[in-house]
Every structure is written in structure tokens, then in C-alpha cells.
N, C-alpha and C positions, 0 to 999 in steps of 0.2 A: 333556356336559350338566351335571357338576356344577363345574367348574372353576368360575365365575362365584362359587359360594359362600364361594372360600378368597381371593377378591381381598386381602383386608384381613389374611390370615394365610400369607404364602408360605411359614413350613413347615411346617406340615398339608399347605398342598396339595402338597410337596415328598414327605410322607410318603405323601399319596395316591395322586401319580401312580407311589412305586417301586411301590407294593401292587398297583397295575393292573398294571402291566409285568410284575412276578412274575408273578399267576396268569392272565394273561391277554398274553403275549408277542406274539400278531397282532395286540394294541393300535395303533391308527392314528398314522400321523407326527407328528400334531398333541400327542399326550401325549410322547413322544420328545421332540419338538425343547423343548414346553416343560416340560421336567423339564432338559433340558439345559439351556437359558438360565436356569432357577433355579439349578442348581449355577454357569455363572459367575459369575453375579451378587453370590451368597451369595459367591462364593471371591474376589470382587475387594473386597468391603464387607467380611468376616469374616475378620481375619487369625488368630486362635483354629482354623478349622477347616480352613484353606487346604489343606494336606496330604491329610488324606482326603475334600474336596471333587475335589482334584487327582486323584486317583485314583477316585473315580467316574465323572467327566467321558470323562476318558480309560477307562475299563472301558465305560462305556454305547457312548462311539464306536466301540469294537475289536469289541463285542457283536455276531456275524453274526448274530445272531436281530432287529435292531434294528430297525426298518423308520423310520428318523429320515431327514427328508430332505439329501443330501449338501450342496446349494446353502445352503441355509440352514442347517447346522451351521455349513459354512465360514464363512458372513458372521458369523455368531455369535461364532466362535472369533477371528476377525481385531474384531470390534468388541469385546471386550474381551482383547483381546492374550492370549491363549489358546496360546504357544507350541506346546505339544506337540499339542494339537487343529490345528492350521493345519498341521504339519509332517504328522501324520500320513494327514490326510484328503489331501494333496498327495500321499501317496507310492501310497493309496490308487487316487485316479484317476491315478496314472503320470504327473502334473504334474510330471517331473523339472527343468525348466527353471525351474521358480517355488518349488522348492525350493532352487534355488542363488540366485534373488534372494533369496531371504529373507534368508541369509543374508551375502548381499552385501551389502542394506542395513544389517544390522546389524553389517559388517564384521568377520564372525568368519571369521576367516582359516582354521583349525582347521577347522572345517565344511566348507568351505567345498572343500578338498581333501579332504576324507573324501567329501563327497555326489560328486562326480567320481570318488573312488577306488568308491564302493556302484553308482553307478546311471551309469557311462562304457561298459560295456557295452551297455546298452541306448541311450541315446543320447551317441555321442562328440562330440560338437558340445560338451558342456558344459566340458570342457577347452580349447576354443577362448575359450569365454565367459569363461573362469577365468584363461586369460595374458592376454586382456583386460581385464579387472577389475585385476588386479596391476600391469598397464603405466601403467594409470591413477592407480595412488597415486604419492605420492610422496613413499612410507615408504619403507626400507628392504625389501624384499621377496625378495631375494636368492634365498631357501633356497624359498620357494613358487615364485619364477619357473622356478630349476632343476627342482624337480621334476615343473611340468606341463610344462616343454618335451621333459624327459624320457619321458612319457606319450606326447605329440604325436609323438614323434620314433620312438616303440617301433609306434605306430598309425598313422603318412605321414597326420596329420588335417591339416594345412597346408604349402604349400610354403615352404624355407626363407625367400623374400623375403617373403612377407607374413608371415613370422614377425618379420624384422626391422622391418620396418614397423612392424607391430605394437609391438614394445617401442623402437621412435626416439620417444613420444611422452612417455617414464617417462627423467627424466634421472637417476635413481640406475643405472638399466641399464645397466651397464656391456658392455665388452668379454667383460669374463671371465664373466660370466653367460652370454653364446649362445658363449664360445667353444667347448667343449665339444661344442656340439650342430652348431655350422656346420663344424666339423672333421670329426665323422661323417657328417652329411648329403655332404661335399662328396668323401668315401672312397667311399661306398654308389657315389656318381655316378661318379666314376675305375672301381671294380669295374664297372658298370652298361655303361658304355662298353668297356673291355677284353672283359666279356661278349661285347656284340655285334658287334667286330669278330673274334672267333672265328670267331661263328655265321657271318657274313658270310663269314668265309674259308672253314669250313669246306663250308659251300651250295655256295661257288665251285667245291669241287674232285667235290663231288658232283655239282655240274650237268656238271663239263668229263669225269666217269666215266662217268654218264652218253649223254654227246653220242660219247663213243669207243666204248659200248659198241653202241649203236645202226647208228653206221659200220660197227663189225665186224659187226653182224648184216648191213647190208647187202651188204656183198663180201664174208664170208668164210663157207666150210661149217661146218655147226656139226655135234660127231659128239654123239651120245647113247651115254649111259651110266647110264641107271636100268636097273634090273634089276626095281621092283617096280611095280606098279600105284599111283597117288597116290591111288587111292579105298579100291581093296578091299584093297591093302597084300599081294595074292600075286604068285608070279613073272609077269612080262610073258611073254605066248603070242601069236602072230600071228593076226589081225593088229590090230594098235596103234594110236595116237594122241598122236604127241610134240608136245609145243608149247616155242617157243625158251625159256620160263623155266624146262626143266628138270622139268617135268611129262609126266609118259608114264600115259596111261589102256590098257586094256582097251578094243575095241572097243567091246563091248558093256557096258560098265560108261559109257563119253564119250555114250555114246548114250542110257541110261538115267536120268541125273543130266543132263546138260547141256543147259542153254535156250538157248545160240547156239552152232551148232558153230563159229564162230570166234573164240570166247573159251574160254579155260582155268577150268574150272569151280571149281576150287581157286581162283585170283587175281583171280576177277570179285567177292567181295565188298569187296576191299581195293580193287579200280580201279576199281567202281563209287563209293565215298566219297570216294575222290579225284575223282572226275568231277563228283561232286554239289555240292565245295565249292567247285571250279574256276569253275562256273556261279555259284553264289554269291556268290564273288568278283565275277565281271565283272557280275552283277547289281545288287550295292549300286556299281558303280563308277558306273554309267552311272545309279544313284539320286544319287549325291554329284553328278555330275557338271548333273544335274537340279535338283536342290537349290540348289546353287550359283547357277545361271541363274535360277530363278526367282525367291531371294532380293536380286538382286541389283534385279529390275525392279517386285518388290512395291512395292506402298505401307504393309503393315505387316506388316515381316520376323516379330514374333514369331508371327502368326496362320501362318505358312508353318514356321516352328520348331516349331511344338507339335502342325503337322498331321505334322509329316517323323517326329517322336519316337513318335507312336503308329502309324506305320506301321513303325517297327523300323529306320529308315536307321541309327542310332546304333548301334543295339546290335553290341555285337563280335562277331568271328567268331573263335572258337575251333578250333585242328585237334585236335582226337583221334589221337595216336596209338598202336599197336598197341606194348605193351613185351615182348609175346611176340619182335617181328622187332627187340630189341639182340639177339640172343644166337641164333650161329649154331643153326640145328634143322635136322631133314630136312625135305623137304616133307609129312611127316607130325608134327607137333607133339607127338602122342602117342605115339609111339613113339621106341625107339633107332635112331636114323638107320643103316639097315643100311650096310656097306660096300662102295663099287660095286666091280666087276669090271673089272679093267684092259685088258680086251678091247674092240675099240671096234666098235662094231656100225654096219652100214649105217644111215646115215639116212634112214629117209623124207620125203618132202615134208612138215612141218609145217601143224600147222593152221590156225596164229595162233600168234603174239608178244604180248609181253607187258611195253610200253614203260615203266611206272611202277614195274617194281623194279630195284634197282640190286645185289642179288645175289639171285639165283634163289633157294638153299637157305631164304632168310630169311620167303618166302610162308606164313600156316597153312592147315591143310587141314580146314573146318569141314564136311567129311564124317563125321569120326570123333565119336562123341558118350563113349563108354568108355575108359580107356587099357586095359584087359587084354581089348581085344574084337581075334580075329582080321578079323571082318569086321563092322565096326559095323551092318550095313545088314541084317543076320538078325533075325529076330525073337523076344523073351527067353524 
């Protein structure tokens, strides 16, 4: 209400509005913004107080108690070239990307790798923007193009070719600039491939142990040799329940714990995850395979892209597996795997088999919840 009275004296009213703000800090935007526009002002016309102009401006913006509108600080700060007000309300609202044009336009090289080195965390994209910016001079640029290729190359933010693309448009870009990085990237790929023909091999001879081990369950007897129960972990008593993975229950222990007597109640939770991902599988298969057909006879493939992506066809499928089964155990995980008896005991007729391991001992047994409990299943 009384602003209107210092029109003709802006610093009175410069002195009035700090007074307000003082004793009176829930003061409305309107004294804010304009106590802020009189310090640019004053600090763009008055080279005498520039300095500690500069540093009000910037203390009032930093001020959390301010209640100064952020839209119109900024235009403030940008209509009288307000460096450090423009940088900082940008860092404020997490405008990382208009903190790197800033200082693109004003080609400060320096910054310019520092704001990518501060805020590439939060958004990596700006290192893309920054070997673009570089590829675009046709200064010298050498030592900035290495080091964001570097970044890129530490973060897989672009693949090599559009890298090089990228800098075919900057003819000081030389060879020896990406050699460095098309060398590594091109090693990663040699490892990458060598990788995967391990895995590939190594699958192979899984799957052919496998398909042999299976054979022999079919023609051949199979003798048992546990001596302990796989639940309650004391000596087996007649009468029993073997199953071909080398699991042997207590009658009345298989009977007490088990929800199908033809599954091995130790290895159903590891062959039911595999069953689950297997359906999985063959479920996004016959989604791609959907997708595909309908994309092809749309009339506008992206409305059929963007319906497939929120239904999840994209998303990966990941296997979980168990780092308890590298490293041989008993079928009891928690304990020392006793040592069986070399005596081989009549087999009885099994219960069920147990096609998804490829060494029996390797199963855990999520009965046990204590390791120093004889019988996990007693009560404390």
C-alpha cells in the first residue's frame, strides 16, 4: 500500500522494503520480487555499489524464508543479465539442461565440463549435448572432446557409431581424438563376444548332462544312500520317502510338510521359479510375436508401440539365481553335510524326480530356519 509513495525515490523505497522483509519475513512476493528488481537495477546503473548489490541479490534469492516468485525472479535475472541469479535459480528448479546452454552460448568451455562433471549424475544426457556442442566448433577442441568421450565411454551413454557421426561434422576431429575410445569400445565388444560363446558352450554341455542324466534315471536303478532325514536332519527309520534328487523324508515328516506327494518338498521352491519364468517366457513370446502382427497391419504403428510398452512386452526378464547352489552343500544348507554310509540300502519305489537339477547335493532345504537347531520345526 505504500510502495506507490517512493516512486520518485528508489532508495527509500529500497530501504523500506529490506525493513519489511526484516520484521515482517511472510511479507507477500510482490515486496520480494520488487526489492529484487531494485537491486538489479541499481547494480546495472551504479558501478560504485555493484559488489554489495551483487551480493544482496544473490542472499535474498538463496534466502529459504523468501517467498519471491521463482518465474519472475528468473525473467528478472535473465532481463538484466544477472549471471549468477539465472545459474542459480536453474540449479534450483533442476533445469540441468539450461544450465549447460547457458553456458554454451556463452561458450565457456570450462563450465561447461564442470556443469556435466556436477549435475551428469542426475541427468547423463548432458554429456551427449557437450560432445555435441564440441563437434560443432571448429576450434581446436581436442582435450574437451577426449575427456567427454571419456565420460561417455565410462557410462555406454552412446553407441560407438553415433559417436563417430557425431564428431564427422568438426573437421579438426581428428583420428587420434576417438582413437583411444573406438579401440576400447571395440576390446569391451571382442571380451563381450568371447563371453558369450563360453556361456553358449558352457549351456551346451549342461543341457547334453542334463539329457544323460535324465536317460539314466530312465533305464537305470538308482541306489540311495542318505542316512538323514532332509527335514528334521535325524537318522532315517522305516518307513521312508526317497525321491531320485537325493532327498529322503521321514514318512511322517513328507506327510506333514508336503503339499503334493509327487514333488520333493525341499526342491519345489527352486522348480516352482523355474516353472514360473519358463511360462513367462513363452508368454511375452507369443506377446512379441502379437505385436509384431499387429504392427505390421496398423495404420498407426506408434499408437500400437506405446499401448505394447505400458502393458510390460518390453520390459526384460531377468533370472534370479540361487549363489547358495555354486558351491557343493548337503541337502541341508545349514548344516555340515554328514558323511553317507557306504552301505547301499534297498531302494524303494520313489516318489517323484526331480528334472531341473543337475546335481542333487546342490538343492537348499528352506525347512531349516536356525543353523544350531537340531530340529528347526520345535518350538523356542
Amino acid at each position: 500500500e505504500f510502495i506507490h509513495i517512493f516512486v520518485s525515490n528508489s532508495s527509500k523505497l529500497m530501504e523500506f522494503l529490506e525493513h519489511m522483509i526484516k520484521v515482517q519475513p511472510s511479507s507477500p512476493s510482490l515486496l520480494y520480487n520488487t526489492l529484487l528488481e531494485l537491486y538489479l537495477h541499481d547494480m546495472a546503473h551504479d558501478g560504485t555499489h555493484k559488489a554489495e548489490l551483487d551480493r544482496k541479490s544473490l542472499d535474498l534469492l538463496q534466502n529459504t524464508d523468501a517467498h519471491y516468485d521463482v518465474n519472475q525472479a528468473l525473467v528478472l535475472c535473465q532481463m538484466h543479465n544477472y549471471k549468477s541469479g539465472i545459474l542459480y535459480l536453474y540449479e534450483r528448479e533442476r533445469l540441468y539442461q539450461q544450465i549447460l546452454r547457458y553456458h554454451m552460448d556463452h561458450d565457456e568451455y570450462v563450465h561447461i565440463i564442470n556443469t556435466c562433471k556436477k549435475f551428469g549424475g542426475q541427468d547423463p544426457n548432458l554429456w551427449v549435448q557437450a560432445l555435441a556442442y564440441f563437434a560443432r566448433k571448429e576450434e581446436n577442441c581436442r582435450t574437451q572432446m577426449m575427456e567427454v568421450l571419456q565420460h561417455i565411454d565410462r557410462h555406454n551413454l552412446l553407441p560407438p557409431l553415433l559417436v563417430v557421426q557425431t564428431l564427422a561434422h568438426n573437421s579438426t576431429a581428428t583420428l587420434a581424438v576417438v582413437k583411444d575410445y573406438i579401440t576400447r569400445r571395440l576390446q569391451q565388444e571382442n571380451d563381450q563376444i568371447q563371453e558369450d560363446e563360453r556361456l553358449i558352450q558352457q549351456y551346451r554341455q549342461e543341457t547334453e548332462k542334463m539329457r544323460s542324466q535324465i536317460e539314466e534315471l530312465k533305464t537305470s536303478a538308482k541306489i540311495f544312500q542318505v542316512s538323514k532325514c532332509s527335514i528334521c536332519n535325524h537318522p532315517l527309520e522305516l518307513p521312508s520317502v526317497h525321491f531320485l534328487c537325493q532327498h529322503s523324508f521321514h514318512q511322517h515328516c513328507f506327510e506333514g510338510y508336503s503339499e503334493n506327494e509327487k514333488e520333493c518338498p525341499v526342491c519345489m521352491p527352486e522348480n516352482r521359479k523355474i516353472l514360473d519364468i519358463i511360462r513367462a517366457q513363452e508368454q511375452h513370446k507369443e506377446l512379441h510375436e502379437q505385436f509384431h502382427h499387429q504392427l505390421e497391419r496398423a495404420t498407426d504403428g506408434f499408437s500400437v508401440v506405446a499401448d505394447y510398452f505400458g502393458r510390460g512386452v518390453f520390459n526384460k526378464v531377468t533370472l534370479i539365481t540361487d549363489s547358495v547352489a555354486a558351491t557343493p552343500t548337503s541337502g541341508n544348507p545349514f548344516m555340515e553335510p554328514p558323511a553317507p554310509k557306504p552301505v547301499s540300502k534297498p531302494a524303494p519305489k520313489p516318489a517323484g524326480a526331480n528334472p531341473f537339477l543337475s546335481d542333487p547335493d546342490d538343492a537348499n532345504n528352506p525347512f531349516l530356519s536356525e543353523p544350531d537347531s537340531t530340529n528347526p520345526f520345535d518350538e523356542d
